[in-house]
Every structure is written in structure tokens, then in C-alpha cells.
N, C-alpha and C positions, 0 to 999 in steps of 0.2 A: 325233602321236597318242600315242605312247609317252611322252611327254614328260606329256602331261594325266593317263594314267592313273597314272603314278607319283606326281604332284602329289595326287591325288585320294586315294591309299593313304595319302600321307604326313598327310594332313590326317583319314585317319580315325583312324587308329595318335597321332595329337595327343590329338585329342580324347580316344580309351580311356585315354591317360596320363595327361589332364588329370583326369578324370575318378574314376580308381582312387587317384592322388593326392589328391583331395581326401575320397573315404574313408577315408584311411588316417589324414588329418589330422585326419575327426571321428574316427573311431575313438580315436587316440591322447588328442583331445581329451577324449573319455568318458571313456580310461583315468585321463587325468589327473584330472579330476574326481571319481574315485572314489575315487582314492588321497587327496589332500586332504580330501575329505567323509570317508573312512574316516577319516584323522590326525585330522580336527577332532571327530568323533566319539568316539574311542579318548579321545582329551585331554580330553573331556567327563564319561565316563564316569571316567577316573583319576581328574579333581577330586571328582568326586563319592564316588567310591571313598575317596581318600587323607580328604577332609571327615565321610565318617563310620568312619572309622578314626578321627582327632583327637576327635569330638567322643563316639565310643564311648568313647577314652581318658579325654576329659572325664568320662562320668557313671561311669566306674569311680574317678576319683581325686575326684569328689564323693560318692559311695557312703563308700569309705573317709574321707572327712573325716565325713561323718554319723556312722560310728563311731565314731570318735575324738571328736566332740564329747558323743555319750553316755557316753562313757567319763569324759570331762574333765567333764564337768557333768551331776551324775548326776539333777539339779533339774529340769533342764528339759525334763522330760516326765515322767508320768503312768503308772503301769503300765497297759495297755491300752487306752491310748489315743493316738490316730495324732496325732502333732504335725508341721506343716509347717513346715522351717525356710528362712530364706534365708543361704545361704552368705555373699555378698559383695553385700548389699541390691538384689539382682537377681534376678529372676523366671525366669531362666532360668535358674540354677544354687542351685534348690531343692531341699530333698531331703524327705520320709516318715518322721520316726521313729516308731519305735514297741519298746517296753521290757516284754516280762512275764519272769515265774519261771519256772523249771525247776527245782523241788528245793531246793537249796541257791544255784543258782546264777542269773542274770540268763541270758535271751535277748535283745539287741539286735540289729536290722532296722530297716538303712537304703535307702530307695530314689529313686535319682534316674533320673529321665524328660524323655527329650528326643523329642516328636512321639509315635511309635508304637514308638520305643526304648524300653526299661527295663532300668537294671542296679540287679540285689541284691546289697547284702552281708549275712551275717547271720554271729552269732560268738556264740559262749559266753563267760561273762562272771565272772570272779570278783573274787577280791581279795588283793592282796601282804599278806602278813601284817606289821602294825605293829610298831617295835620292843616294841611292850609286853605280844607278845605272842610271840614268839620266846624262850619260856622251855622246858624240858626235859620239869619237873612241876611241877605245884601239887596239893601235898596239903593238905584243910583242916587248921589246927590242933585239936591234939587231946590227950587227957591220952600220948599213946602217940608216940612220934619213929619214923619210918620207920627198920625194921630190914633189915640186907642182909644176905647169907648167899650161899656159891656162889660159882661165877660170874657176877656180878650187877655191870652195868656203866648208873653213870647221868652223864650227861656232857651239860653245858649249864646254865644259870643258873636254881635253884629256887626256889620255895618251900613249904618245910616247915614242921610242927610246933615248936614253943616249941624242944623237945629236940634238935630237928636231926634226924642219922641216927646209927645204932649198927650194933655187929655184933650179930649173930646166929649160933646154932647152931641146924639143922635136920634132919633125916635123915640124920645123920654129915656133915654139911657146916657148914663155916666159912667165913667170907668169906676167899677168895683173890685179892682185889684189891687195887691198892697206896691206892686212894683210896674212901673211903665213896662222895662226891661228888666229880667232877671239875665243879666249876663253883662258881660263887659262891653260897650259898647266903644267902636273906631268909625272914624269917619270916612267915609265910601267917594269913590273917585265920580267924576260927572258921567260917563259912561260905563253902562256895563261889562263888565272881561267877556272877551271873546271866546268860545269854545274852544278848545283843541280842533287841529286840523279834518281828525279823524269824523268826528262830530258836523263840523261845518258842510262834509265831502258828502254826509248824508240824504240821499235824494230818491227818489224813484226815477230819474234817469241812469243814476250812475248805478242803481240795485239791477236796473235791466240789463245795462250792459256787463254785469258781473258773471251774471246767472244765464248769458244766453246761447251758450253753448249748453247748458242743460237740459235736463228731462222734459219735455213740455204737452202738456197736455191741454188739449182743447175740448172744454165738457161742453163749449156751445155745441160742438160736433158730435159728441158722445155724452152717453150719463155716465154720471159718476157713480162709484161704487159707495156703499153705504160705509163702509169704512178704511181707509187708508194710511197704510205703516208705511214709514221710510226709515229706514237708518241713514245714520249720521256718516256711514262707513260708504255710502251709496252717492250716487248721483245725486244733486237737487233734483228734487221734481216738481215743475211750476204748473202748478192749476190756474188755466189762463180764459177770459173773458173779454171778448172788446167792450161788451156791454155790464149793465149792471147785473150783477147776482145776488145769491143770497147761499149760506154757508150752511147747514144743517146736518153735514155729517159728523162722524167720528175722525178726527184728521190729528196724527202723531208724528212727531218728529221731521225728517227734514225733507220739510214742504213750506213752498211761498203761492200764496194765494193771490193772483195778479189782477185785475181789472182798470180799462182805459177809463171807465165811468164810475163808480162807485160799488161797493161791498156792506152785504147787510150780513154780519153775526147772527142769528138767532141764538135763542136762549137754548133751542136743541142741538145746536154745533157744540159736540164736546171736543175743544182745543187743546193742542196739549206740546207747547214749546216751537210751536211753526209760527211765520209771520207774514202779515198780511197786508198788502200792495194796493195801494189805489187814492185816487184824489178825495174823495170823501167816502169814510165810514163811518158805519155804526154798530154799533153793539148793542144788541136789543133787552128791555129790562128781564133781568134775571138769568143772566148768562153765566157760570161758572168757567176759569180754564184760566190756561198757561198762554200767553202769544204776546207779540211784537208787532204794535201797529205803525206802519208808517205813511203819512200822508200827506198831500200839498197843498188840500183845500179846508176841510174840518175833519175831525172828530168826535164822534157825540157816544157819551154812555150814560144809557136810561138809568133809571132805578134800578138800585137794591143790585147790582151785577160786583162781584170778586174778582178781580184781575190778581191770581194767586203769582205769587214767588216762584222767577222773575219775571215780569210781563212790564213791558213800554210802551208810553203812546209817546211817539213820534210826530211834531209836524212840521215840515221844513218847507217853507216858500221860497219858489226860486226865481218867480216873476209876477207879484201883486200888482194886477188891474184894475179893477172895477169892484173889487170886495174886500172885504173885512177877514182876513181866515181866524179861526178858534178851535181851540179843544173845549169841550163842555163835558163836565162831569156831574151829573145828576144825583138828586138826595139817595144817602144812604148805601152809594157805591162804595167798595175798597177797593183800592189800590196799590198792590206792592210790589215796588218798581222805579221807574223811575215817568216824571212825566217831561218832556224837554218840546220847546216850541222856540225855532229861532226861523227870525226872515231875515232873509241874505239881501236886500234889496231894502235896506237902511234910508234912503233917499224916497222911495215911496210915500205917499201922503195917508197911505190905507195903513191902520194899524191891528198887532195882531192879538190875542185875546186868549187868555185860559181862564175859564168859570170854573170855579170849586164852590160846590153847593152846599147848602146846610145838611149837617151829619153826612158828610163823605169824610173818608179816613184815608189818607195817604202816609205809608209807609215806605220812606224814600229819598229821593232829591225831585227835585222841584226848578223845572229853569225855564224861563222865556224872556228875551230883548224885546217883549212886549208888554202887557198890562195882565195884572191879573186881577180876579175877583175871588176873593178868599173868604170866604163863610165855612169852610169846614175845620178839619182837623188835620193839620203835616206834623208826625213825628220825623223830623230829618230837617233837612235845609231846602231853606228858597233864597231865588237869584233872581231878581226881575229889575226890569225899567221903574215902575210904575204898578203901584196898586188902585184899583176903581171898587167903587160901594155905590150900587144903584137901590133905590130904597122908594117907594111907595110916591113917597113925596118931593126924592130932588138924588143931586148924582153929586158925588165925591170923591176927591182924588189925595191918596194917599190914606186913605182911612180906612179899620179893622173896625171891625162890630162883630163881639162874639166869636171871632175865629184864634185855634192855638197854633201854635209853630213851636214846637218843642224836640231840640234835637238831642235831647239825654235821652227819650222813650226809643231813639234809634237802637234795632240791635248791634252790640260790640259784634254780631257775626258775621252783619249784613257786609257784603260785597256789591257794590254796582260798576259804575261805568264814571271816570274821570274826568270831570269836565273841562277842565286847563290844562293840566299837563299831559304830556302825549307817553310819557315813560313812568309807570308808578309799581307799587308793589302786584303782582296779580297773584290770585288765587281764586281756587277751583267753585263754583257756583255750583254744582251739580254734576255726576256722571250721566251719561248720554249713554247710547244704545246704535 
């Protein structure tokens, strides 16, 4: 009897073994299948991961080749209008260009798309200045040779007047330098070269009819916001005024500030590569930022104000009446950029004028078919008709008192804007947003 019932324990305590055994076997089994479903999963997801990593790679190093081919071939596309190019005669590494203005300068936007990917590049656009244009001055020829006087330093390859340069005696001053000209000097034709077409075409007519399908804002009607982003990927969006204003905000990228009367900068407007529209501005002292002025009647910047790299003043007369137009640059300002003043109305009796004050520093080119007054400092080149020196005691023409024109302090980096030729090397000023 003892014998059966231990038989019978032994065979239930089996079976529980048998039993909890083979739970434990699916169990494990589950685990395991969770773990390889997980691995096969995770490896699913990395390909996937690591593929559009590579192929994000892709439409960023297609993006930059769209730029570079706008740059290398400036032909093949159309200002404002979207050209679809193929890379490598394939449909899947195609890119969007598209090429308008800003000022002086090119905006090119490239974009290539993969699926519901998109990457953009977009860059400011200008141009390495030709050797045939890396000269110091050009002063037209004239019965009068460029007089120097001072300390008055011009250094780089000119040309001048029949005469050359001479010294000069002026306000008890005599040239105290070892060289008239430190650079080669050639003899300069009776008139000054004319801008490139692109340059001449420069207006606030022709800016309005560009931009007038765009964004347009009326802050006579509304207030403006305290600060205002645009991308370059975006619409213009033109801040518009019949009357005078005045600029105070925070204002970035691609936006044009428009007014029928005049635009006052303040030194609280922080600018930063937008440009601003109207017959007469000003920039008030101590204003910092990036912009592009363009205008018909003056420009005036006070003291001590930085117009940083790239920033232009702009002034283009396209029918002189009754006045004088100028750009006036005030003690102690920089400027890096370019400054350009041409009047299209040659036959006009009214002439037009850029004042460079003592201690302004210009970083640049320098051009007007009108007069200038140079008391400051131009690392780059100048292009003018005519220089004036007004002085205490009496007016002169063609004379330098204390001012430098030095175009070796240019930098080998700098890129601006072509003033003759319409086809030259470009490269990229800056990336945009």
C-alpha cells in the first residue's frame, strides 16, 4: 500500500515538472522571439535611419552643386524665373533654380527634393573684381593734373589727367609725402566709363515695378511689429509709406522699405541685409547694421554710424531740376561696401556730389560722374569726374588735403559689384536664410 501511494505522488510531482518545464520553455521561447523581432526591427529602422541620413546628405550636396552651377553659369537661368535642372541626366537628382536682385547684388536659390524631403540653399551673390578694375583712381582728364597737399597718401595703379599729379600748397600745408603717386600712373580718357547696363537700369522706378506683385504692407494703416523676419525663400515683403517715416525696428532679411517722401534710419533700427527705398534718407548718428540704400535725392549719414559688410549707398538721378543731389558721409562713419552715385541726365546744369568727411573709412569701391569731396580714408578704388576741396578760406578743384586712397588695404576676400563689365567672375558674399 505504501509502495502505491508513493508511486502515485511520484507520478504527480512528474507530471507538475513536466508541466512547469514546458512553461518555462514557451516562455523563454517568447522571450527569444522578442529579442530577434526587436533586433530585426531596430536593423530596420537604422537602415532606414542611416538611408535618409545618406540621402539628406544627397540633397544637401545637390543643393550646393545648384549653387555652384548658378555661379559658373550665369546663362542659364532667367531672373525670376524657376529653372529645373538635371544634375547627372537623372530625375532624381534634380534641382529648382531660381536667380533675382537685391541691390547691387544677385540672390541665388537652389532646391533639391527628395519625396517629402527638401533642402535649400540660398547665398548672396556678387563679383571678384576684374584685373581691369583693381585700380586705386580714375580721374577724368581735364585741363587741371590732380593736386596733393598734406598728408595725402594715394597708392595703387591710376589714371589721371594729361598733367599727372603736382604738389600743392593749402591752409599752410604742403605735401609731406615721399611720393605724388605710389603706383603706376596711365593717362585717363576725357570722360568717365559708363557703368554697366545693370547698374545704369538702377532706380526706384524700375525697384517698384520689380517688387509689385509682392508682399505689401501698409504700416500708415497698421503698426508695425517690433520685429520682422523674412526669408529669402519667401515672398518680398515691402514696408510701404506714402509719407515720411522713420525705421526703429528690428528688420532681417528679405524686406524693402519703401517711401514716396523720405526714410529716417534711427540708431535703434537694427538692420540686417534688407534695403531701403526712397528719395531722400538718412541714417541717423550711431546706427549699426547691414542694408542697401537706394535713392534719387540725397543721402546723409551722421556720425560715428558702421554700415557693416555688404551694405550700399545708392544714388541714382533720373530727372535733376532745381537741385544739387549728394551722398554726405559724416566724421567718423565706416563703410563697407560700396558707395555709387550716377546721374543719367548728363546735359543737366545741376551737379551731383559725394562728401567724404574727415576720419570716415571706406572699405570698397567708390564711383560717381559727379564730384567728389574726399577728406577721409578709401581702402579700394575711386572713379569720379571731378574732385572738390572746400576749405575755410576758398574752393578747389581737383585737390586732396590729407585724404588716402589706398587700394592694397583692400581685402584679397572682398567681393562686390562690377562696375563695367556685365559678365565677370561671381562668388558667394554670404549664405542667406
Amino acid at each position: 500500500m505504501y509502495l502505491s501511494i508513493f508511486s502515485s505522488v511520484a507520478i504527480f510531482n512528474n507530471k507538475k515538472y513536466k508541466s512547469s518545464t514546458l512553461i518555462y520553455a514557451v516562455f523563454i521561447q517568447i522571450f527569444i522571439l522578442i529579442i530577434c523581432g526587436s533586433l530585426i526591427l531596430l536593423s530596420f529602422y537604422n537602415r532606414m535611419y542611416v538611408e535618409s541620413i545618406i540621402k539628406k546628405d544627397k540633397l544637401i550636396y545637390n543643393a550646393n552643386s545648384g549653387i555652384n552651377i548658378l555661379i559658373s553659369k550665369s546663362d542659364i537661368a532667367n531672373y525670376n524665373e524657376k529653372k529645373y535642372y538635371s544634375l547627372f541626366e537623372n530625375s532624381d537628382d534634380s534641382v529648382e533654380l531660381l536667380k533675382k536682385r537685391w541691390g547691387i547684388f544677385d540672390v541665388f536659390i537652389s532646391t533639391a527634393k527628395w519625396k517629402k524631403n527638401e533642402i535649400q540653399k540660398i547665398a548672396l551673390v556678387g563679383s571678384i573684381l576684374p584685373d581691369s578694375e583693381k585700380i586705386a583712381l580714375f580721374l577724368t582728364n581735364s585741363k587741371n593734373p590732380l593736386y596733393v597737399c598734406g598728408n595725402t597718401l594715394i597708392k595703387g595703379k591710376c589714371y589721371l589727367p594729361e598733367d599727372g599729379a603736382a604738389r600743392a600748397y593749402i591752409e599752410g600745408k604742403s605735401f609731406s609725402g615721399n611720393k605724388l603717386v605710389d603706383g603706376k600712373i596711365n593717362k585717363s580718357t576725357n570722360v568717365i566709363p559708363l557703368p554697366n547696363q545693370i547698374l545704369q537700369d538702377l532706380s526706384i522706378t524700375n525697384l517698384r515695378k520689380e517688387y509689385s506683385k509682392d508682399s505689401i504692407f501698409d504700416f500708415e494703416k497698421a503698426k508695425l511689429p517690433d520685429t520682422i523676419r523674412n526669408s529669402f525663400s519667401e515672398r518680398t515683403l515691402i514696408l510701404y509709406q506714402k509719407n515720411k517715416f522713420s525705421l526703429q525696428q528690428y528688420l532681417i532679411g528679405n524686406i524693402i522699405a519703401i517711401s514716396d517722401n523720405s526714410i529716417i534710419v534711427t540708431r535703434d533700427c537694427k538692420a540686417n541685409d534688407i534695403i531701403i527705398c526712397a528719395p531722400f534718407v538718412k541714417i541717423e548718428k550711431g546706427f549699426e547694421g547691414k542694408l542697401q540704400v537706394l535713392a534719387s535725392d540725397s543721402i546723409v549719414v551722421e556720425e560715428e554710424c558702421n554700415l557693416n559688410y555688404p551694405s550700399a549707398l545708392l544714388l541714382v538721378n533720373e530727372d535733376i531740376k532745381d537741385f544739387n543731389p549728394f551722398i554726405r558721409i559724416m566724421e567718423k562713419s565706416k563703410i563697407n561696401g560700396v558707395v555709387y552715385q550716377f546721374k543719367k541726365n548728363i546735359q543737366s546744369n545741376h551737379n551731383a556730389f559725394v562728401y567724404i568727411s574727415k576720419d570716415v573709412k571706406i572699405n570698397g569701391q567708390v564711383y560717381s560722374n559727379g564730384m567728389i569731396e574726399q577728406k577721409g580714408t578709401i581702402y579700394g578704388s575711386v572713379y569720379c569726374n571731378k574732385f572738390i576741396l572746400k576749405t575755410p578760406s576758398s574752393y578747389y578743384e581737383n585737390h586732396l588735403l590729407d585724404a588716402t586712397i589706398d587700394i592694397s588695404k583692400l581685402s584679397k576676400y572682398y567681393v562686390g559689384a562690377i562696375f563695367f563689365n556685365t559678365i565677370g567672375k561671381r562668388k558667394i558674399v554670404k549664405w542667406l536664410y
